[in-house]
VOKE-296929 format. One record per residue (C-alpha): x, y, z. Coordinates in Angstrom, 3 decimals, padded with zeros to 6 digits. Example, Ala and Ser with C-alpha at 12.3 -4.5 7.8 and 13.67 -1.06 7.14 Angstrom:
! residues 2
SITE       px       py       pz
SITE  012.300 -004.500  007.800
SITE  013.670 -001.060  007.140
END
This chain:
! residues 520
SITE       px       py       pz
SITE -007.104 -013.311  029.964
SITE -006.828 -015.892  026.950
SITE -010.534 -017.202  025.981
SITE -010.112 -020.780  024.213
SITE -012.583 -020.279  021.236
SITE -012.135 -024.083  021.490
SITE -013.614 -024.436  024.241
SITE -016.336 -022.160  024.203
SITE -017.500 -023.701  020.984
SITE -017.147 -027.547  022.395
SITE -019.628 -026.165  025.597
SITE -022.034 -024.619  022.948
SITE -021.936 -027.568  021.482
SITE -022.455 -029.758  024.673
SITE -025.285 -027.638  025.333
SITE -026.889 -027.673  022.296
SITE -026.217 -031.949  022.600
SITE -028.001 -031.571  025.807
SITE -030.462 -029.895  024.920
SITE -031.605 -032.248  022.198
SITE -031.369 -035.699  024.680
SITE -033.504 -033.656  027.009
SITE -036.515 -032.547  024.295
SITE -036.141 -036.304  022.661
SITE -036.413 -037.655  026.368
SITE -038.977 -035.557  027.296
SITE -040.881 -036.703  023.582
SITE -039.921 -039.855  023.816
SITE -041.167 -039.884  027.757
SITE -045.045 -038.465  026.267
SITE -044.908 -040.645  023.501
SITE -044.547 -043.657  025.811
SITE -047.921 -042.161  027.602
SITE -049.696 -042.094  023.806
SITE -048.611 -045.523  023.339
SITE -049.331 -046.976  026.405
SITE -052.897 -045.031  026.402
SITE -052.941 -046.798  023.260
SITE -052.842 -050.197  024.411
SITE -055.291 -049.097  027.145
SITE -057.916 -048.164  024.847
SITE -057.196 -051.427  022.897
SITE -057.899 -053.216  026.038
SITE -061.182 -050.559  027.064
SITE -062.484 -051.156  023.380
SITE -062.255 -055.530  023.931
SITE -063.893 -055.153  027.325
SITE -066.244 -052.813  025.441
SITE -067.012 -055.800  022.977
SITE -066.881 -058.143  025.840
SITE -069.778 -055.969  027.728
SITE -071.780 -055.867  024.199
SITE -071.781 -059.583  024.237
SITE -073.357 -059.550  027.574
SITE -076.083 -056.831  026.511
SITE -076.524 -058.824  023.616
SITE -077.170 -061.943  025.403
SITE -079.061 -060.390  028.013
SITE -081.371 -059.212  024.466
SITE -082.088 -062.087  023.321
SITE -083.008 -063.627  026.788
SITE -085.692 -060.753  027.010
SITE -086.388 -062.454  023.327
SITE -086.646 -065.691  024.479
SITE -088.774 -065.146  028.153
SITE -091.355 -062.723  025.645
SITE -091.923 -065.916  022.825
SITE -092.210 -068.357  026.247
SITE -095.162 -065.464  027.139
SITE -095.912 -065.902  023.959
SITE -095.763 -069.826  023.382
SITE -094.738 -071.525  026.144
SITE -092.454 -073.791  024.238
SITE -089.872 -076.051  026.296
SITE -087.606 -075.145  023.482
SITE -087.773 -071.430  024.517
SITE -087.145 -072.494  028.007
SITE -083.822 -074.206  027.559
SITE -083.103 -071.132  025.559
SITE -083.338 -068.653  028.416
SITE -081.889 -071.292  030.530
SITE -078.648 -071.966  027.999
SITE -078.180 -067.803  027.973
SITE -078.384 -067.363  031.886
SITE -075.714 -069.986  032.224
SITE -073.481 -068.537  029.615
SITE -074.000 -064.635  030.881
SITE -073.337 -065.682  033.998
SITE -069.838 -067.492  033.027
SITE -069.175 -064.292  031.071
SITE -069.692 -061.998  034.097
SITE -067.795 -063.891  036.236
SITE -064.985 -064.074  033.706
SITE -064.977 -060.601  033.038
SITE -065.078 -059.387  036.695
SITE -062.083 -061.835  037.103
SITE -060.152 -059.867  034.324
SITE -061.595 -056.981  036.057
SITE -059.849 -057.309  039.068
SITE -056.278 -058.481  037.851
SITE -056.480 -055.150  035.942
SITE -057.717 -053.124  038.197
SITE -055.163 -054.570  041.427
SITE -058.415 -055.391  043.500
SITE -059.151 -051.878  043.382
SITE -062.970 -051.233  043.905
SITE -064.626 -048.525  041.159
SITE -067.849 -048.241  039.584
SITE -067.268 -050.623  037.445
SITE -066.852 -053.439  039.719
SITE -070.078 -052.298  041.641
SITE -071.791 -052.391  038.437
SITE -070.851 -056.024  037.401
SITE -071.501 -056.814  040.911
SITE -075.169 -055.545  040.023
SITE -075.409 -057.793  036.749
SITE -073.773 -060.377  038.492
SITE -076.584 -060.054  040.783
SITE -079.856 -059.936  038.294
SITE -078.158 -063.102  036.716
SITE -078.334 -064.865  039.889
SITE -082.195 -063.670  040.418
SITE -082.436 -065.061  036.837
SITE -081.359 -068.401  038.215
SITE -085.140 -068.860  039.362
SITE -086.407 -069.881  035.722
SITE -084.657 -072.959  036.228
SITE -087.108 -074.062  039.563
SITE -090.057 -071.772  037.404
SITE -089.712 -074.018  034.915
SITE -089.326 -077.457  036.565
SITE -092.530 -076.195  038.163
SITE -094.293 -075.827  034.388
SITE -093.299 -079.178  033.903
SITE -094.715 -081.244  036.655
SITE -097.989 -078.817  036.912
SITE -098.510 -078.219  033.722
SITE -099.382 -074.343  034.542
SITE -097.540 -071.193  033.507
SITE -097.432 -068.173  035.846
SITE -097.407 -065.445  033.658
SITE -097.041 -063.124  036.417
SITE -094.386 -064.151  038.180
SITE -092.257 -064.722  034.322
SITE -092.636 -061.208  033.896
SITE -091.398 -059.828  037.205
SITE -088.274 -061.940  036.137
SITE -087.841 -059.388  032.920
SITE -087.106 -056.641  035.566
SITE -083.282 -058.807  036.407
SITE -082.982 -058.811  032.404
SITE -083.745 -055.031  031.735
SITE -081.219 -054.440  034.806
SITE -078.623 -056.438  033.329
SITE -078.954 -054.452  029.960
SITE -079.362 -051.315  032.145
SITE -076.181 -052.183  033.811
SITE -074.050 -053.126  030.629
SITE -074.641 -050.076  029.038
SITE -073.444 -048.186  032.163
SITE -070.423 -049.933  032.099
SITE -069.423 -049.536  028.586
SITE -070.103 -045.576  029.275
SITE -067.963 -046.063  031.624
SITE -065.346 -047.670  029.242
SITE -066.541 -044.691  026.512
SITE -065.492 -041.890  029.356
SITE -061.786 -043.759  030.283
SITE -061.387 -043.723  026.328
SITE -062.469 -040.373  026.145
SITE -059.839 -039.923  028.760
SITE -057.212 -041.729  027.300
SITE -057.563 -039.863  024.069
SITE -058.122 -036.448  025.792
SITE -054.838 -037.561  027.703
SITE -052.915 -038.837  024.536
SITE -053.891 -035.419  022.157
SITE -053.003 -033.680  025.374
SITE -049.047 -035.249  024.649
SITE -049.675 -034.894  021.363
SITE -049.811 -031.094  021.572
SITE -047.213 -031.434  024.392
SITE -044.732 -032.782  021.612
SITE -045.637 -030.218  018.526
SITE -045.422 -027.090  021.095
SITE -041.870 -028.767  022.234
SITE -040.980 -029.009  018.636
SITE -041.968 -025.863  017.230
SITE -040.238 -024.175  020.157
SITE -037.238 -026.665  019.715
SITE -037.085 -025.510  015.906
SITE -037.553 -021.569  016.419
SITE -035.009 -021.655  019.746
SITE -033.119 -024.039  017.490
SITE -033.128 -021.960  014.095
SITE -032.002 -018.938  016.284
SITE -029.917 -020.021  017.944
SITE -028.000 -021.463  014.706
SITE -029.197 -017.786  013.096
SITE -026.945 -016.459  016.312
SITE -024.127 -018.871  016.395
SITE -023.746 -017.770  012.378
SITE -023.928 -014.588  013.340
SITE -021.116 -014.909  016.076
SITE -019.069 -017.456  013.773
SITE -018.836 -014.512  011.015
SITE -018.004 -012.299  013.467
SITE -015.258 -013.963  015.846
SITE -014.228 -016.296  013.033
SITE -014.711 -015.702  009.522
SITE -014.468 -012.427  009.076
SITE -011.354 -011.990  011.194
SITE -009.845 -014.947  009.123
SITE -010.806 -013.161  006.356
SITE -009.015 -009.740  007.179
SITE -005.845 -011.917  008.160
SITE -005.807 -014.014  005.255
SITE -005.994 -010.647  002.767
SITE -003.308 -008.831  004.812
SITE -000.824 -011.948  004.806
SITE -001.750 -011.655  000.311
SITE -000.982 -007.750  000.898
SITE  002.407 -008.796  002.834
SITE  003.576 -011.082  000.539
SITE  003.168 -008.672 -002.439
SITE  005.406 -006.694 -000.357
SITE  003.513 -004.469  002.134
SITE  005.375 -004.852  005.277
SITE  003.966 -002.315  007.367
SITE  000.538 -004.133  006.895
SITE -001.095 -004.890  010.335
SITE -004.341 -006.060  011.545
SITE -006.355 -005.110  014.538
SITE -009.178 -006.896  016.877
SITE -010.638 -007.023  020.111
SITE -010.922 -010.537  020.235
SITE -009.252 -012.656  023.108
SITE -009.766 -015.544  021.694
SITE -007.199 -017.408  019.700
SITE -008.296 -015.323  016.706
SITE -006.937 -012.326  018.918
SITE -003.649 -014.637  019.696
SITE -003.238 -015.215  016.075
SITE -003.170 -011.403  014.991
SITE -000.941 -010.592  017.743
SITE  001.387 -013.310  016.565
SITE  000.732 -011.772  012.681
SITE  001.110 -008.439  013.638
SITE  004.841 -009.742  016.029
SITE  005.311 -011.549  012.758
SITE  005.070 -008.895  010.479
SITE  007.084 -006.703  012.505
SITE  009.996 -008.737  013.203
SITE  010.474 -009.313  009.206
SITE  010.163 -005.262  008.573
SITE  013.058 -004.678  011.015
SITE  015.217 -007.965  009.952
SITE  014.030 -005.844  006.084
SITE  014.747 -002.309  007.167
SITE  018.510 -003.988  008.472
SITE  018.623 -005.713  005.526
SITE  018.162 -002.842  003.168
SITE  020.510 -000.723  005.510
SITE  023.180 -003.669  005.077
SITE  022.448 -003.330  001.217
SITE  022.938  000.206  001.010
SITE  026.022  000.344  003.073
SITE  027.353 -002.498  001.284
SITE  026.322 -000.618 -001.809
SITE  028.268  002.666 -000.147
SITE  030.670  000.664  000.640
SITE  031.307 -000.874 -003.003
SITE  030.503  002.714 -004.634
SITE  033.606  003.928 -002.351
SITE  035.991  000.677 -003.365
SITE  035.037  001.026 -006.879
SITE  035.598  004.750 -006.763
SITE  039.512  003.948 -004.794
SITE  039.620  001.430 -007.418
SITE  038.896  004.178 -010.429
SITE  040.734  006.520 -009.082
SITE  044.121  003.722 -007.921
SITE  043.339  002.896 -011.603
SITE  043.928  006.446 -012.940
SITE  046.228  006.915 -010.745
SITE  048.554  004.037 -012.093
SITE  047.441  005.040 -015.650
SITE  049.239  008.361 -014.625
SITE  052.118  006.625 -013.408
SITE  052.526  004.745 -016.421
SITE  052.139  007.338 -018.583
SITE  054.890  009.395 -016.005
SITE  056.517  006.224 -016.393
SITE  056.724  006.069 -020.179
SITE  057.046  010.116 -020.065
SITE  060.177  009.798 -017.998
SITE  061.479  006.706 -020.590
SITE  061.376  008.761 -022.741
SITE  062.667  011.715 -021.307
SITE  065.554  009.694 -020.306
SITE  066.315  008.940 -024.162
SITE  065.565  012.197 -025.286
SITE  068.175  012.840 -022.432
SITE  070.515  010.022 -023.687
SITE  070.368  011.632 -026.907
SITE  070.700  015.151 -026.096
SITE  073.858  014.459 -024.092
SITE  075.038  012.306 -027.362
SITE  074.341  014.670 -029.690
SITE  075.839  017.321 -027.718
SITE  079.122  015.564 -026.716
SITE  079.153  014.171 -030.893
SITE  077.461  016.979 -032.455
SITE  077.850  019.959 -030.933
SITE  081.752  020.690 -031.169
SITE  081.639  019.724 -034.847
SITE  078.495  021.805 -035.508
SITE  080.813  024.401 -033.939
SITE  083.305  024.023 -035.795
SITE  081.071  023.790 -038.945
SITE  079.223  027.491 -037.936
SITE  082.894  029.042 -037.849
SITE  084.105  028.083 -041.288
SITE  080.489  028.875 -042.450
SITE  081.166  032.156 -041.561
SITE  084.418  032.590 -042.044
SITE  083.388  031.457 -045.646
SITE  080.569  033.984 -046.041
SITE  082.764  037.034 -045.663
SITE  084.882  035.482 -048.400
SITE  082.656  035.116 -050.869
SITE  080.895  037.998 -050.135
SITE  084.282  039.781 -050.297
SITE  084.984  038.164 -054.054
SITE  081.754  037.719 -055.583
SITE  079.374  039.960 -053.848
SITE  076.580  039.500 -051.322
SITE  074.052  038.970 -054.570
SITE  076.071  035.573 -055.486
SITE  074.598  032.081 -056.097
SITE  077.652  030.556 -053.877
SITE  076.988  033.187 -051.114
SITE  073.501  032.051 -051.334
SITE  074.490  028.611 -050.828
SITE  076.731  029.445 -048.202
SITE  074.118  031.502 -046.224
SITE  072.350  028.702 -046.604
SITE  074.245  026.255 -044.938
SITE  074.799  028.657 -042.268
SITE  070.879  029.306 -042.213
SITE  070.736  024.930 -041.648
SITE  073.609  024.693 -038.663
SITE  071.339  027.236 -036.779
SITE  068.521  024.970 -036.966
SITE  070.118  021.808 -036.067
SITE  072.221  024.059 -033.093
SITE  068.451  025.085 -032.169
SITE  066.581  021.144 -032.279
SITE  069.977  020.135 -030.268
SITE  069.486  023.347 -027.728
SITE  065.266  021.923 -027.433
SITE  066.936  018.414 -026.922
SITE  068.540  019.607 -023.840
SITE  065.776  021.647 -023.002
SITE  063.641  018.950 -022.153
SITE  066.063  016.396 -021.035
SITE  067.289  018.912 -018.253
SITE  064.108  020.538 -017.610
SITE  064.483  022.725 -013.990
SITE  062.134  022.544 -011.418
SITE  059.678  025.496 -010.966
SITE  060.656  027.838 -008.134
SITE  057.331  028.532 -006.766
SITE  056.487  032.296 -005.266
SITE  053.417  034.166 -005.188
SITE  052.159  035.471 -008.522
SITE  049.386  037.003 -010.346
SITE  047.820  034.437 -013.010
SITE  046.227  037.304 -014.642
SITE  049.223  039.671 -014.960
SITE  051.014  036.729 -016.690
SITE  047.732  036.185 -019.600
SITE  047.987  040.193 -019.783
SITE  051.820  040.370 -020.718
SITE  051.393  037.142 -022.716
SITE  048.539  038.659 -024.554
SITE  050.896  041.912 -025.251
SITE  053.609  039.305 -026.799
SITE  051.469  037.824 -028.741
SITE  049.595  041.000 -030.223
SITE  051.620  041.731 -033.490
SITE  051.793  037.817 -034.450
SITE  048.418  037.596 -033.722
SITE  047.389  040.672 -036.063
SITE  049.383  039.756 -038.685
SITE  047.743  036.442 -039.144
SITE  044.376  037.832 -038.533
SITE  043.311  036.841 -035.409
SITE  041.742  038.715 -032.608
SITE  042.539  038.201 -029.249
SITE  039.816  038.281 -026.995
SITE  041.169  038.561 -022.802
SITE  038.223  038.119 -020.194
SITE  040.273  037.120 -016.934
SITE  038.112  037.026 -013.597
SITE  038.080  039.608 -011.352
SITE  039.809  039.194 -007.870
SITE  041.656  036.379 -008.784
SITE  043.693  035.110 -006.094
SITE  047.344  035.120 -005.848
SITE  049.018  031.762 -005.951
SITE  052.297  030.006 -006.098
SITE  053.966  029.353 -009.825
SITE  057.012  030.057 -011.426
SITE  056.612  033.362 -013.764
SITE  058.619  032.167 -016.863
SITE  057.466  028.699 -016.768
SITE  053.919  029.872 -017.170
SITE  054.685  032.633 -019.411
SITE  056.483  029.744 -021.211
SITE  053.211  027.715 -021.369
SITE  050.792  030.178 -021.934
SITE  053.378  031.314 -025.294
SITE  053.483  027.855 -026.374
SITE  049.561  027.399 -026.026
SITE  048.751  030.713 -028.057
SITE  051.352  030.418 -030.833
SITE  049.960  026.794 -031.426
SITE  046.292  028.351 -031.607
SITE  047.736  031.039 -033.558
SITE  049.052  028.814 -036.252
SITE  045.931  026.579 -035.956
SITE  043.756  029.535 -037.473
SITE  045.267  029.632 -040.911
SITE  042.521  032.075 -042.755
SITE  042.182  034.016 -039.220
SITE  039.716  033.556 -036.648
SITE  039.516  034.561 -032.471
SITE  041.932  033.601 -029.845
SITE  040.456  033.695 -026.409
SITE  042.587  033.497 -023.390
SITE  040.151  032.879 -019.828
SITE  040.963  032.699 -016.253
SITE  038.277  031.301 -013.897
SITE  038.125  030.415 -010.240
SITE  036.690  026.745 -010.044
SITE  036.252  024.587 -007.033
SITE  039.821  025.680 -005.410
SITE  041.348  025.194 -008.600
SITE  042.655  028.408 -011.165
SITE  041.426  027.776 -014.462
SITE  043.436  029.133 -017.881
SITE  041.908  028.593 -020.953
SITE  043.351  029.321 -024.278
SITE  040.212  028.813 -027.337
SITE  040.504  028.929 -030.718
SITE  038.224  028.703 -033.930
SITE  040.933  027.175 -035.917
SITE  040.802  023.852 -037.912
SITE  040.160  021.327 -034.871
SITE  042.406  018.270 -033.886
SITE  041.052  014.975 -035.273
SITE  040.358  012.660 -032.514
SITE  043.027  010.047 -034.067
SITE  045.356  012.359 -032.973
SITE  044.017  014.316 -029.845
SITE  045.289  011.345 -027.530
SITE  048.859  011.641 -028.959
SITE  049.569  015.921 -028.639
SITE  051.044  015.467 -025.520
SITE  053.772  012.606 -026.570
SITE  057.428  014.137 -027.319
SITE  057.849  014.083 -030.762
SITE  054.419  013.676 -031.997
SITE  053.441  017.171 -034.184
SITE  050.748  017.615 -036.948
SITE  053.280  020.643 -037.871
SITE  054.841  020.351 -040.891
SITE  058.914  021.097 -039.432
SITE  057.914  020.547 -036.047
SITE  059.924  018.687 -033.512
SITE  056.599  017.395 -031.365
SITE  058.526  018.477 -028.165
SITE  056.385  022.017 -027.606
SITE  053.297  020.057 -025.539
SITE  055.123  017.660 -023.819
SITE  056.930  020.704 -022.498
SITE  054.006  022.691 -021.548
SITE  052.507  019.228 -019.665
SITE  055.717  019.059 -017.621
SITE  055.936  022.388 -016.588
SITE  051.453  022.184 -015.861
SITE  052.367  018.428 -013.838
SITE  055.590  020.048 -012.175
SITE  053.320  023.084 -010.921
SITE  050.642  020.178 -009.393
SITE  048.202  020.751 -011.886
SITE  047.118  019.408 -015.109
SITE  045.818  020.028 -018.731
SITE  043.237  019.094 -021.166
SITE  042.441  019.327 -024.471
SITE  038.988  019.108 -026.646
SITE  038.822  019.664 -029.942
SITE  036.515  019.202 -032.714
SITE  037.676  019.216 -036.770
SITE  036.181  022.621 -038.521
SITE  035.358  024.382 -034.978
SITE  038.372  024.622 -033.120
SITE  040.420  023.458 -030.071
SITE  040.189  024.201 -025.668
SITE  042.843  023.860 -023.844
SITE  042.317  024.025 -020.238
SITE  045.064  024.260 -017.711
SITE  044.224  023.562 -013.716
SITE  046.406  024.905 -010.840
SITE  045.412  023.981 -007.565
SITE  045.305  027.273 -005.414
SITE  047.097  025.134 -002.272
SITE  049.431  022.437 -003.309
SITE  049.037  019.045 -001.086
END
């Protein structure tokens, strides 16, 4: 169940408001007492002054009835007369106060004023005990001194009451220290309840709130940088708790929408790997074509020539080889075989060969067959190849060096067509290796294909020229016709395969012819 952290903090906070109205009431409530004790003892300490007048004036009554012992003045008389009259109009007005204060209520107070009330009354008598001086003449000592007793009662009685006043001070105070203490222990247990309570609720705040916004606040840095797999854990069921389990939803949802994302990506980047690779390869593909295309142009001319030359040439050339020979026995007949003009005329013979051979290559490639494919032996065909060559190769100083792989399969090409290529490919590396050198003729099995590679160390095609061998007429040769290569790639292409070249000036040339072992 979902705890509002709201909530809980607004009824912490109620409390706490209620618990501060309720200690101010409560101080408030004892410092009303203290005050009103106050005002009370304000009131006790002008009755006290009040009852201090009366013992005063019942002093200096004793004053005046000892000087009318003393002297029995008629100036001392009205004295003691004048202060009766006023005590008594004090006493009454004070017992009046009395009793509104007091709500009629009787105490020993009131029987106490009712007491110097009295001895003022019994006072009264110096009035008649005087009246009696005057007309008589004669002063009873006697009965002037019994009269002191109702003065020393009235003093007697005054200080009682202001004792009594003294002890509902004392009370009043004791009361208002009391409420004093009352407030300072409510305080000091306000502040230390108070100060731990605020020590707890810091305590809790770090712990439900701070911290945890801490930790989430750090892992949402950390996911940003780019840690998606970041989560963050708590007990809480508070809306902290509702707030990592949204984070933690959050985070989650965005590392699968990423992990799709990056799938997307790479297939999209498989995807445009394999399109660019169709591409590259439709690209090579029509590079082949036009170069088959431009091949077969000029194939076609070569073929438009060869039938020319043999339809303008050929008959005439004939023609031409007959009266050559026809004039070679002549003069050999009349001047001798040793002549200048048989010379010349083997000569000319020597010349209609060679144009009757260039015509016989013209219609070579211009009517090339198509291979009849059986099953054959590659390396039977380098062996007998490398027999052919042998003497050519010795004479010019070159060794030929045969390593053909063991259990090579058989496969489907036509025997003379590869002898013809394999010839071609070895005479060329032959004449490439002027001063001598190594001829090395390879067969290798390589990823379904057969491999034959023909390596010399002769004088290296310059890169100018390497992209240009395989063009019909196109020859480095001094007296060749350029027609030799473009041969051998027809016959490698018409077999399914292909052929490569790398060369390198001053170390030599590789040729390297590929057969597929099944054709598609």
């Amino acid at each position: 169940m979902l705890k509002k952290l709201g909530k809980s903090i607004t009824i912490v906070n109620a409390i706490a408001f209620a618990v501060v109205i309720l200690v101010g009431g409560v101080s408030i409530y004892l410092t009303k007492d203290i005050l009103h004790n106050a005002y009370k003892i304000e009131e006790l300490s002008k009755d006290i002054v009040e009852v201090d007048s009366m013992h005063s004036d019942a002093y200096r009554l004793i004053l005046s009835m000892h000087h009318l012992l003393i002297e029995q003045d008629e100036l001392y008389s009205r004295e003691a007369i004048d202060v009766i009259s006023e005590l008594k109009k004090k006493v009454e007005e004070y017992k009046s106060h009395e009793l509104k204060a007091l709500s009629g209520e009787e105490n020993a107070e009131l029987v106490l004023l009712d007491r110097v009330l009295d001895d003022v009354k019994g006072l009264e008598v110096i009035n008649e005990f005087m009246k009696a001086y005057q007309k008589t003449g004669r002063f009873e000592r006697d009965s002037l001194i019994g009269l002191e007793e109702y003065v020393y009662g009235i003093e007697e009685n005054t200080n009682k009451i202001n004792k009594v006043h003294l002890s509902r001070i004392n009370r009043l105070s004791e009361e208002s220290l009391t409420n004093m203490w009352i407030i300072l222990f409510i305080y000091l247990v306000f502040i230390t309840i108070g100060g731990l309570s605020i020590y707890a609720g810091h305590i809790m705040l770090l712990k439900n709130v701070v911290r945890p916004i801490k930790t989430l606040a750090a892992a949402t840095i950390e996911f940003a940088e780019g840690k998606l797999d970041k989560r963050v854990y708590t007990d809480s069921r508070t809306e902290i708790g509702q707030l990592y389990n949204s984070f933690n939803r959050m985070a989650e949802n965005l590392q699968g929408n990423d992990e799709l994302l990056r799938k997307f990506n790479e297939e999209l980047e498989r995807k445009v790997r394999e399109r660019t690779t169709e591409l590259q390869s439709a690209n090579e593909q029509l590079q082949k074509t036009q170069k088959a295309l431009i091949r077969t142009e000029k194939i076609a001319a070569v073929g438009q020539i060869a039938a020319g030359v043999t339809h303008e040439i050929k008959n005439p050339l004939n023609s031409l080889s007959i009266n050559a020979q026809m004039l070679i026995r002549d003069l050999a007949g009349k001047f001798g075989p040793d002549s200048p003009a048989h010379e010349s005329a083997m000569l000319i013979k020597s010349e209609i060969n060679r144009i009757n051979n260039i015509l016989e290559q013209f219609v070579k490639f211009a009517k090339f067959p198509e291979p009849r494919l059986v099953d054959n032996d590659i390396n039977q065909v380098a062996k007998e190849v490398a027999d052919l060559i042998s003497e050519s190769a010795k004479d010019s100083g070159v060794t030929v060096a045969l390593s053909l792989q063991e259990n090579m399969p058989v496969i489907k090409f036509d025997n003379w067509q590869m002898r013809e290529v394999l010839i071609n490919l070895t005479q060329n590396a032959i004449r490439a290796m002027k001063d001598g050198g190594e001829l090395a003729l390879q067969t290798a099995l390589v990823d379904g294909n057969v491999i034959i590679r023909v390596k010399d160390t002769g004088e290296g095609i310059s890169e100018t020229n390497l992209g240009r061998i395989f063009s019909p007429f196109f020859s480095t040769r001094e007296g060749g016709l350029g027609l030799g290569l473009s041969i051998v790639q027809r016959i490698v292409e018409s077999h399914g395969g292909k052929i490569n070249c790398a060369s390198k000036l001053g170390e030599g040339t590789v040729f390297e012819v590929y057969l597929p072992m099944e054709r598609g």
